[in-house]
Each structure stands twice: as C-alpha cells, then as structure tokens.
GUSEKOL-117414 format. One line per field, with one value per residue: residue in three letters; chain; x, z, y of N, C-alpha, C, O in turn. Coordinates in nm, 2 decimals. Layout:
<pts>
kevo <- [ALA,...]
kepa <- [A,...]
nX <- [X,...]
nZ <- [Z,...]
nY <- [Y,...]
caX <- [X,...]
caZ <- [Z,...]
caY <- [Y,...]
cX <- [X,...]
cZ <- [Z,...]
cY <- [Y,...]
oX <- [X,...]
oZ <- [Z,...]
oY <- [Y,...]
</pts>
This chain:
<pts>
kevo <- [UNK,UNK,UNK,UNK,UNK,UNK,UNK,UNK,UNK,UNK,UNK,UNK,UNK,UNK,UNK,UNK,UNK,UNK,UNK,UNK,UNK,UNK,UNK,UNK,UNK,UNK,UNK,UNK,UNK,UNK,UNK,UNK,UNK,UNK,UNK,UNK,UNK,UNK,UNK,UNK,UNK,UNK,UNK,UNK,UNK,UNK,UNK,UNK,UNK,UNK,UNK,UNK,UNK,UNK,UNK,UNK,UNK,UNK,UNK,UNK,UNK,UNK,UNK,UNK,UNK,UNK,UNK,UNK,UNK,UNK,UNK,UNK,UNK,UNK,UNK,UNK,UNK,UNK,UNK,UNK,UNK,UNK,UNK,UNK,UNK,UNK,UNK,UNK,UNK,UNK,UNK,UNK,UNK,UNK,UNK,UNK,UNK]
kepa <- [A,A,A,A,A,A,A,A,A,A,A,A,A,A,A,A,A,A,A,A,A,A,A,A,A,A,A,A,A,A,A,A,A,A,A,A,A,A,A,A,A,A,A,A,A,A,A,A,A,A,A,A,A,A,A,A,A,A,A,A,A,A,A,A,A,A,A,A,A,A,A,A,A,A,A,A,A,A,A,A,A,A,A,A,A,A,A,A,A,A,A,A,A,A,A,A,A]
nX <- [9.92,10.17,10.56,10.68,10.53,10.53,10.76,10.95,10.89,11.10,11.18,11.27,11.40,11.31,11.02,10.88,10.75,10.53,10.35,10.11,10.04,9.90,9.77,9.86,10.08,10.32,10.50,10.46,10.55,10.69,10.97,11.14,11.02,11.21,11.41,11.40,11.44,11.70,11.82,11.75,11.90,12.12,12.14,12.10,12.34,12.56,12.48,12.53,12.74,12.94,12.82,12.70,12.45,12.13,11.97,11.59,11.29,10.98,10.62,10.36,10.03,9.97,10.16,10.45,10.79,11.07,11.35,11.67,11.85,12.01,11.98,11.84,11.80,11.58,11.34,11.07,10.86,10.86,11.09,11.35,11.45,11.62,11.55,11.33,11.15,10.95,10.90,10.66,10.75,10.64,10.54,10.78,10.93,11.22,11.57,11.82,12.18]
nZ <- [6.24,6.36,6.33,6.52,6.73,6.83,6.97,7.26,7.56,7.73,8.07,8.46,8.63,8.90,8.87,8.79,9.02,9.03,8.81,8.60,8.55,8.29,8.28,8.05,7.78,7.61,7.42,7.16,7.02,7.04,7.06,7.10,7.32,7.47,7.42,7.54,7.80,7.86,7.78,8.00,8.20,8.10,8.15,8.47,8.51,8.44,8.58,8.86,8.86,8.75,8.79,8.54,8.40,8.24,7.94,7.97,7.81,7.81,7.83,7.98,8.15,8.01,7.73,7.58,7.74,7.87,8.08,8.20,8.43,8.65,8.69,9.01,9.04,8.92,8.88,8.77,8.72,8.73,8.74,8.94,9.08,9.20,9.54,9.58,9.37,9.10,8.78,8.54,8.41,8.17,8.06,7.96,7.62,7.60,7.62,7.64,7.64]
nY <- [9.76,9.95,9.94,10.07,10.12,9.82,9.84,9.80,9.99,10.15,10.16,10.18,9.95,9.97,9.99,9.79,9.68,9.77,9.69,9.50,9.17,8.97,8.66,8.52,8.33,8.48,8.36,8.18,7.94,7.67,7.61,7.89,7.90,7.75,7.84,8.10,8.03,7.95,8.18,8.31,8.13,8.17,8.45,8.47,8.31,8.48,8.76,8.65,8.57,8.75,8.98,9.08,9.30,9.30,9.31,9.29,9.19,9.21,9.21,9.37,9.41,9.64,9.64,9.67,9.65,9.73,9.66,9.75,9.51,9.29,8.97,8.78,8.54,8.22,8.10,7.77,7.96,8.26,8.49,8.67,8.97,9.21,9.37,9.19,9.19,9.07,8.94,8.76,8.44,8.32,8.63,8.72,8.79,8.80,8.80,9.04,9.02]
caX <- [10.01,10.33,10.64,10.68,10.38,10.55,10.85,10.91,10.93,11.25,11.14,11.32,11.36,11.21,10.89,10.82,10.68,10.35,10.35,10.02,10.09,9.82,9.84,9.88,10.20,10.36,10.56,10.39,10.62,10.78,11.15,11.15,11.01,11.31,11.55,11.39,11.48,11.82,11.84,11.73,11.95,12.27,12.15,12.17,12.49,12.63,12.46,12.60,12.94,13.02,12.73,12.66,12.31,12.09,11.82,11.47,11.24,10.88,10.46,10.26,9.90,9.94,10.26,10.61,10.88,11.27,11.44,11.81,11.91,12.08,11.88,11.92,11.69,11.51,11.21,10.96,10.75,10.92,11.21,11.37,11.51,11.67,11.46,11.21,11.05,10.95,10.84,10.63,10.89,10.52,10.57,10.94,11.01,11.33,11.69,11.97,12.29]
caZ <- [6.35,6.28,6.41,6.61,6.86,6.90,7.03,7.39,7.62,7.82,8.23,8.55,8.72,9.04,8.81,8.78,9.13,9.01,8.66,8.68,8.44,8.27,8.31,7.90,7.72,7.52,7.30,7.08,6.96,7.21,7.05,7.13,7.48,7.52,7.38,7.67,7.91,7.81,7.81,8.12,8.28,8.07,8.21,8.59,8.56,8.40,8.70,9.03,8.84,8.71,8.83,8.40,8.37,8.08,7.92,7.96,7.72,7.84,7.89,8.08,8.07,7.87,7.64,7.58,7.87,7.89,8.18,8.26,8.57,8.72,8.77,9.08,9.04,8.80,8.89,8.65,8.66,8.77,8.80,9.06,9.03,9.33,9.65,9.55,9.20,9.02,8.63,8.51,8.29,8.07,8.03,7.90,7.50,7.51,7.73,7.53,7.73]
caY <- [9.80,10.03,9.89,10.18,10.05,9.71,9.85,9.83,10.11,10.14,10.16,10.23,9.87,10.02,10.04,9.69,9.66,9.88,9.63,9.41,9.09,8.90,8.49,8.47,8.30,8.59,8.33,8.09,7.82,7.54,7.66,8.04,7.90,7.66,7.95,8.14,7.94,7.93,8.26,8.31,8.08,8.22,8.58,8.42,8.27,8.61,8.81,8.57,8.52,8.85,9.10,9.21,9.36,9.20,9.37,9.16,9.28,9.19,9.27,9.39,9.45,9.77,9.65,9.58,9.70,9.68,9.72,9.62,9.48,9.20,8.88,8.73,8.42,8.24,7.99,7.78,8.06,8.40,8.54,8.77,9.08,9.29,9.39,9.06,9.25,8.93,8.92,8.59,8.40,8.35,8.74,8.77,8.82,8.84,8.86,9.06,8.97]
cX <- [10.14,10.42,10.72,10.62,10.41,10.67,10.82,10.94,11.02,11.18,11.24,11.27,11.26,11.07,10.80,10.71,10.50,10.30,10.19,10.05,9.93,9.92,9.91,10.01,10.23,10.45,10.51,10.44,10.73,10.96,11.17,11.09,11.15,11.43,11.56,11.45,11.61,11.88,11.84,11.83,12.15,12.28,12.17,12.33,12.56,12.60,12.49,12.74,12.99,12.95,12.76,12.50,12.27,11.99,11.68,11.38,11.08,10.71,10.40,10.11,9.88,10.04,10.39,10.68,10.98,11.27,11.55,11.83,11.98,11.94,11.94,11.91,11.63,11.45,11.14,10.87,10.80,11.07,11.22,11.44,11.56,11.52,11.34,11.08,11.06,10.87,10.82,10.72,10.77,10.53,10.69,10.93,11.12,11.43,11.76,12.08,12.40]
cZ <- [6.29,6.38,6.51,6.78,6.88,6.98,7.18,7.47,7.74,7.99,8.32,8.60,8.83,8.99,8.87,8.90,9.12,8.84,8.73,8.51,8.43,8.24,8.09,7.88,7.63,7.41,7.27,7.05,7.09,7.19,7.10,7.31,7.58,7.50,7.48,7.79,7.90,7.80,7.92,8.20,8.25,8.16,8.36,8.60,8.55,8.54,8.80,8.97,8.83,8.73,8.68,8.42,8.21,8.05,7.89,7.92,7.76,7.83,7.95,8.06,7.95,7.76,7.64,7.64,7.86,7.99,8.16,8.39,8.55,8.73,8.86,9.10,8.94,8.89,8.76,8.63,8.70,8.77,8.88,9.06,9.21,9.44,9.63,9.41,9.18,8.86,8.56,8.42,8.20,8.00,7.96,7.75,7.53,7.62,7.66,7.67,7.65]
cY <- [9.83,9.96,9.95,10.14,9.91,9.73,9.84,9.97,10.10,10.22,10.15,10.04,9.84,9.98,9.92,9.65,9.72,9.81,9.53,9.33,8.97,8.75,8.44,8.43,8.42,8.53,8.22,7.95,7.74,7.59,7.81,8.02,7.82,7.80,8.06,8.13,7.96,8.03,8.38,8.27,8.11,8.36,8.54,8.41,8.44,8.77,8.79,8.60,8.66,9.01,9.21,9.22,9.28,9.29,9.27,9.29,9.20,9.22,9.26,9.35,9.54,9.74,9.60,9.69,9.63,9.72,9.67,9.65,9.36,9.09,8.80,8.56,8.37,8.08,7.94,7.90,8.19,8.42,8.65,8.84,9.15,9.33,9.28,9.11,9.07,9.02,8.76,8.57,8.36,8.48,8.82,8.72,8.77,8.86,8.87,9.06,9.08]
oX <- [10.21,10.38,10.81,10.67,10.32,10.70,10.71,11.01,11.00,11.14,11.33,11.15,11.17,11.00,10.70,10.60,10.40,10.21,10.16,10.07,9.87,10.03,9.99,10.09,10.13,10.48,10.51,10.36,10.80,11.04,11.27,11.11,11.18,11.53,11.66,11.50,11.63,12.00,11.90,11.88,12.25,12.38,12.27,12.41,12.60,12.68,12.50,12.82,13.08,13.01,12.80,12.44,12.34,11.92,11.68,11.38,11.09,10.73,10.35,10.07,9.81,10.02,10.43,10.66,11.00,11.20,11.57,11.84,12.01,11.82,12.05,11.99,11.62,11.51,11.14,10.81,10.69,11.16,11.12,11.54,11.52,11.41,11.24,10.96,11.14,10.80,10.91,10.78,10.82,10.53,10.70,10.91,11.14,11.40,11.80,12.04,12.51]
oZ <- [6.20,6.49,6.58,6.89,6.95,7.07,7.23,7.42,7.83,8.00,8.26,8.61,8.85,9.08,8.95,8.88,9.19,8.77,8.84,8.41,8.52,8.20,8.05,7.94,7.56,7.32,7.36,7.04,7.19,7.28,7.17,7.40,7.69,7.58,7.52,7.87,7.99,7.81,7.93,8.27,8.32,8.23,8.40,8.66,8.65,8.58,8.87,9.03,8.91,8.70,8.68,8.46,8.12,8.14,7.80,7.96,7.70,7.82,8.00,7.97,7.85,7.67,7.70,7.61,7.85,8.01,8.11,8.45,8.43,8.78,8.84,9.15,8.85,8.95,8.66,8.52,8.68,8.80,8.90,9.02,9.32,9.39,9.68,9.38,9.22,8.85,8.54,8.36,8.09,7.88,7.91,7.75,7.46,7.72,7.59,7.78,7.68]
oY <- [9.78,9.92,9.89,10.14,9.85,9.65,9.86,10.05,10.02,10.34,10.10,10.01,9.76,9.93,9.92,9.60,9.70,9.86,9.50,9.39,8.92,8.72,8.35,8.50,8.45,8.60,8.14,7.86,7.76,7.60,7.81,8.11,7.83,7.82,8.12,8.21,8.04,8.02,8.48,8.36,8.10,8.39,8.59,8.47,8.50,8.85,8.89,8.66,8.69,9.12,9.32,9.12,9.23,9.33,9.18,9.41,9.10,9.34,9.15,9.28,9.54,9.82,9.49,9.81,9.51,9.81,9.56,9.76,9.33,9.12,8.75,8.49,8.45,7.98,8.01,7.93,8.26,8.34,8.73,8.78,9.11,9.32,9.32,9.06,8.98,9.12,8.67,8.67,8.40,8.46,8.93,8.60,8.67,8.93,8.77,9.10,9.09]
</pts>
C-alpha cells in the first residue's frame, strides 16, 4: 500500500449523514485510545467555548474521511455534529485542533 491510498479524503460535513460505519475499532493500542478521548473532549470544549472547527479525521466502510466542523457533543460511543450527524468515536483516527 502507497501512502497515497492511506490518505484521507477531505468531505463536505453534510456528507456524513450517507457514511455507513462498520462496528470495528480503528485504533489498536489502549494509549492512542485514551489520547482520543482527550482529544475529543479538548475539541468540545474548543467548539461550546469559542465555536473553532477541528478537523476529525476518520472511516468509513470504504476509507479514511476528514471533515471539519464544530463538535457539539461527545458520548462513549459517538459523537455529534450539527443537525444530529453522529460519527462512532470507535471510527475516529485522529482530531487536529
């Protein structure tokens, strides 16, 4: 695999709603799940407090997907995005702030 083909592909928020997410963990190690988390919950506060956008870097069924938005929510298992979009927090890579 070229590292071309791991990249993600940059998506229109709106999209997410037509995304179908398999149940699988996408990060392997208990630290990069805790670091998740953590980045999740930095990207909340930063969206309620100061409404910045974050980029969440994620997969689908077919691959890896960026969007940026605003999160408005964050659950053990989803988070929440404007008009009620959700993305499994199993499914998130990655939040650049």
């Amino acid at each position: 695999m070229n590292a071309a083909s791991n990249s993600p592909i940059f998506i229109e928020k709106e999209a997410v709603r037509e995304l179908t997410f398999p149940n699988a963990e996408v990060l392997s190690s208990t630290e990069d799940r805790r670091r998740r988390d953590s980045e999740l919950n930095r990207a909340l506060v930063l969206g309620n407090m100061d409404r910045n956008k974050v980029r969440i870097i994620f997969s689908d069924d077919e691959g890896k997907k960026m969007i940026e938005t605003t999160i408005w929510a964050v659950t053990p298992e989803r988070i929440i995005l404007k008009s009620g979009m959700m993305i499994p927090v199993n499914r998130i890579h990655e939040i650049v702030t």
